[in-house]
N, C-alpha and C positions, 0 to 999 in steps of 0.2 A: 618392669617399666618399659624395658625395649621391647619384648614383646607388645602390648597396648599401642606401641608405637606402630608396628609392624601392619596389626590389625587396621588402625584407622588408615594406615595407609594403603592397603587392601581396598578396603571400605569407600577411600575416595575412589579408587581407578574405576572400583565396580563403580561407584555414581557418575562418574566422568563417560563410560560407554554406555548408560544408558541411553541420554539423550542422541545420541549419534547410532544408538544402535535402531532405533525409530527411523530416522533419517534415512538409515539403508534399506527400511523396510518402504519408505516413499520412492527411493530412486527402484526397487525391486519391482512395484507396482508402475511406475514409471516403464522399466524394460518391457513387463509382462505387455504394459499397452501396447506399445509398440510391434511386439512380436506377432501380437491378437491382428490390428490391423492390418497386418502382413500376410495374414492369415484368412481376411477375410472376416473374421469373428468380431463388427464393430460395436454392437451390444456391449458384452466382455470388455471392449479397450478402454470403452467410453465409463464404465464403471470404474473401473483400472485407476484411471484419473482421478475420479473422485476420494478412491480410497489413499490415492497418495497424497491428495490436499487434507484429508485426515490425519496419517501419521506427520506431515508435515508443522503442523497445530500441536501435535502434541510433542513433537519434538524441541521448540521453542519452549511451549509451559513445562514440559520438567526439567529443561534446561535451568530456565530461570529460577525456578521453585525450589528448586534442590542449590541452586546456586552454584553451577558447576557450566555457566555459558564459557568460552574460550575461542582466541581468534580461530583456532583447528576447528571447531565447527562452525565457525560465522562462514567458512571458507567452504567448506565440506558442504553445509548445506545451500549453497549458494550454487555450487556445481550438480548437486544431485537436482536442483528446481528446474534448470537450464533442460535436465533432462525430461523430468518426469511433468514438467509448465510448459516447455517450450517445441521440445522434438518430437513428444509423445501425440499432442494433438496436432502436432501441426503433419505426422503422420497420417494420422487418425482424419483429419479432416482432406488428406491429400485423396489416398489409397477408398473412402467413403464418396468423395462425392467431386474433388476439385477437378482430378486426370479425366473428368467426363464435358468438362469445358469445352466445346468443339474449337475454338478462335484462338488459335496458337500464334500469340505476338511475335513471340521468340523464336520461330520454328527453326533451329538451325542445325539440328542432325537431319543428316538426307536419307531418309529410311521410314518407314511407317511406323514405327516408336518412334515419336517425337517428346522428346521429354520436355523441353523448354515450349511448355506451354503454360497462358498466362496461370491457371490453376498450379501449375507449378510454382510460377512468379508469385503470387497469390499466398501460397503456405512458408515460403522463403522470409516473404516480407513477415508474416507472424513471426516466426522464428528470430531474426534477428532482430526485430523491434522489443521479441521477450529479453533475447540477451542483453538488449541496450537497459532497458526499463531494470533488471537484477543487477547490473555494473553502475546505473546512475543511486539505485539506492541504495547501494553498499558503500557509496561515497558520500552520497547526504543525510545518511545516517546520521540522531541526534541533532540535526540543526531545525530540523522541522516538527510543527506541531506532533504529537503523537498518537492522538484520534484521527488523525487524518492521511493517506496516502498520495503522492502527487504522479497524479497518473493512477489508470487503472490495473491496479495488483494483478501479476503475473499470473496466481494459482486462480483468479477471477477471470480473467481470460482463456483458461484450460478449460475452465467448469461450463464454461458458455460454449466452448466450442463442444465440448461434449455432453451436454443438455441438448443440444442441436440434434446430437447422430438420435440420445434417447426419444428425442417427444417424437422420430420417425419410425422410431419399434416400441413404440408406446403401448401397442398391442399386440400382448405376447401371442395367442390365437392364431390372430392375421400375420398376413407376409410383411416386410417392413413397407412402409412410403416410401415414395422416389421421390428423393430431394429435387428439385431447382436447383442446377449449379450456378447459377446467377443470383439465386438468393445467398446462398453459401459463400459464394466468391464475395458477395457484397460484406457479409455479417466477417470474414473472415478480414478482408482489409478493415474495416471500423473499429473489429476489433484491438486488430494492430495499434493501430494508428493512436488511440487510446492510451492504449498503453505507457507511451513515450509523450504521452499533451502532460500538459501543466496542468489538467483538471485537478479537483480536489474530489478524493471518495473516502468514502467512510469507512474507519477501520474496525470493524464489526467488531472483532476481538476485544478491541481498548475502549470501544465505546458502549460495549452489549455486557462484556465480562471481568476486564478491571476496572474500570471508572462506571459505575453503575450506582445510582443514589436509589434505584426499586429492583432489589435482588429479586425479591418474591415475586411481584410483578412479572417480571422477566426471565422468571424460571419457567412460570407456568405458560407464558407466550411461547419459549421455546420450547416444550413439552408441546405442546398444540402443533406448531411447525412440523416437529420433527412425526409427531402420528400422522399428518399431512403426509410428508413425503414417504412413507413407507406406506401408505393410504394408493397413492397418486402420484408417487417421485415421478415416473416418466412424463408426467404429463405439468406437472408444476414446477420442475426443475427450471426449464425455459424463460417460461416466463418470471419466476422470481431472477432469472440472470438479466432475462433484457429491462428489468425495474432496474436493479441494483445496476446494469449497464445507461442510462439514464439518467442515474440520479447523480452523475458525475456534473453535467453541467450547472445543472439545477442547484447543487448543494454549493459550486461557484459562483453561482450569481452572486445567493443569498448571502455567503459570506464578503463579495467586494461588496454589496449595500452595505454591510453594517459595518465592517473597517472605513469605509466612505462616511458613516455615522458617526464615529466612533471620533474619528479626528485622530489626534494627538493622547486621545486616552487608551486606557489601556479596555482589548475589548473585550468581551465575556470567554470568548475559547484562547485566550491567552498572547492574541497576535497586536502586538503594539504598533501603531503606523508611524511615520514620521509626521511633525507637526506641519500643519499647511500653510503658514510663513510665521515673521516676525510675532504677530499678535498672538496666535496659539501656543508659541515659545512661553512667551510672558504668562501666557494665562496657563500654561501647566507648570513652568516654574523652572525646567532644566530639560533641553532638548536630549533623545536619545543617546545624540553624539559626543553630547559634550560630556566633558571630563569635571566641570567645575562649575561654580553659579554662575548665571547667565548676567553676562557685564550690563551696567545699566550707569544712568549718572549718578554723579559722586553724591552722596545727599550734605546737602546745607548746616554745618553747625549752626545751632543757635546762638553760642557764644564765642565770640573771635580769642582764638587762643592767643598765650601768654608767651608759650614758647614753641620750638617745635618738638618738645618729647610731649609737651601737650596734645597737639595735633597729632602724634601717631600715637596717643593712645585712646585717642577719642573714637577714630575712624574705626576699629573694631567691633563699638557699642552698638553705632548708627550705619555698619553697613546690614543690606537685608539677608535675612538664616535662610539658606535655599530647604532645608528641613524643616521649617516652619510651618502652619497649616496652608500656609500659600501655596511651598516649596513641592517640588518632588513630584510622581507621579498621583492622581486620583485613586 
């Protein structure tokens, strides 16, 4: 029996380091970026990224699957994103195309390396808007919708800056394009900046692969997709980032109209508003906040009591059921 015992507990540790052992393999591809664009080799880096936003995906689902998630890796892979989300392109996008900025706001080394330039300022700000954007979601975790992200997702942020370098070596043949560091510089603050808004975007994962009412449907869409991009990745990558960087606002509107619609009822993606006064209260039957039915006047016996254990057992009868088909939320 103790051995059996011995074994599953074996069996857990190996289950426990799988999902972390994924993890290391995104912060590894994460380093390798970095090193690449150090190197010069931005092709290599900018793929680097992509293949860390994959093991990153996978490290969450067999986390979960396997049922072996743990604060040690909520942590662990929080620090490897920082890396392989936030340092890696913001390298990637420094060392490719930023240090070519000519307008050096900052210029305050006295020497012809001038490193504080705004392309410099420019990859900084990515950087610690990524680190803000992974510190505020590790703390609102669980209170928020979960098909939806508030602000745009860090490893969405990587993939755009590095679709970028790709659609400019789109063709392997020819020599790469010479970016625009003024387009770069722009796409790289928006980017930022994004990241830390209150937008709402859509959380591919929970709304494409757990929560999905046409599996089959949406198998074969993404079987299409993905022979696309192995078709045409350099050249399709981009523009599916600047959609999916877009539909942040967009997917905002739509959702304050229909909470604006919605009132005091409960709305279709699961987000309940507060009622818009007195009258909404009454007509959904118990406000959010309250704890207890919503106080009204006393109602009218029909028949004047006799004593007063009469009257308090009367009042029971004819006060109104907040349960009732009246009561409660819709």
């Amino acid at each position: 029996m103790s051995q059996k015992r011995k074994n599953r507990a074996k069996a857990r540790r190996a289950v426990y380091i799988l999902p972390n052992l994924f993890t290391t393999f995104s912060l590894f591809a994460g380093f390798f970026s970095i090193v690449s664009s150090i190197n010069g080799r931005f092709a290599p880096a900018a793929w680097a990224i992509f293949l860390a936003a994959v093991f990153d995906t996978l490290d969450g689902t067999v986390a979960r699957m396997t049922r072996t998630t743990s604060r040690f890796g909520v942590e662990y892979d929080s620090l490897c994103d920082l890396v392989s989300f936030g340092v890696a392109p913001a390298v990637l996008l420094y060392q490719w195309s930023l240090r070519h900025v000519s307008r050096g706001i900052l210029s305050a080394v006295p020497s012809d390396d001038k490193t504080m330039t705004l392309g410099f300022v420019a990859a900084f700000v990515f950087l610690a808007c990524g680190a803000l954007r992974l510190a505020r979601f590790n703390v609102s975790a669980g209170s928020r919708d979960p098909g939806f992200f508030e602000g745009l997702p860090i490893p969405g942020g990587a993939a755009i800056a590095a679709a970028a370098v790709l659609w400019h070596h789109r063709i392997p043949s020819a020599p790469p394009a010479v970016p625009d560091p003024a387009l770069i510089l722009a796409l790289t603050v928006v980017t930022a900046f994004l990241m830390v808004s209150n937008l709402d975007y859509f959380s591919l994962k929970n709304k494409v692969v757990v929560h999905n009412r046409r599996p089959f449907e949406t198998l074969v869409l993404i079987i299409l997709v993905l022979a696309l991009l192995i078709f045409k990745g350099r050249t399709l990558l981009l523009p599916l980032g600047l959609v999916y960087l877009a539909s942040g606002p967009v997917v905002t509107l739509i959702r304050s109209k229909r909470r604006r619609a919605c009132g005091p009822v409960e709305c279709a993606d699961g987000a309940a508003d507060e009622p818009a006064g007195p009258a909404a209260a009454g007509a959904g039957g118990r406000s959010p906040d309250a704890a207890g039915p919503v106080p009204g006047p006393s109602p009218v016996p029909l028949t004047k009591p006799t004593d007063s254990s009469a009257a308090s057992d009367a009042s029971p009868d004819t006060s109104p059921d907040p349960s009732g088909p009246s009561g409660g939320k819709a």
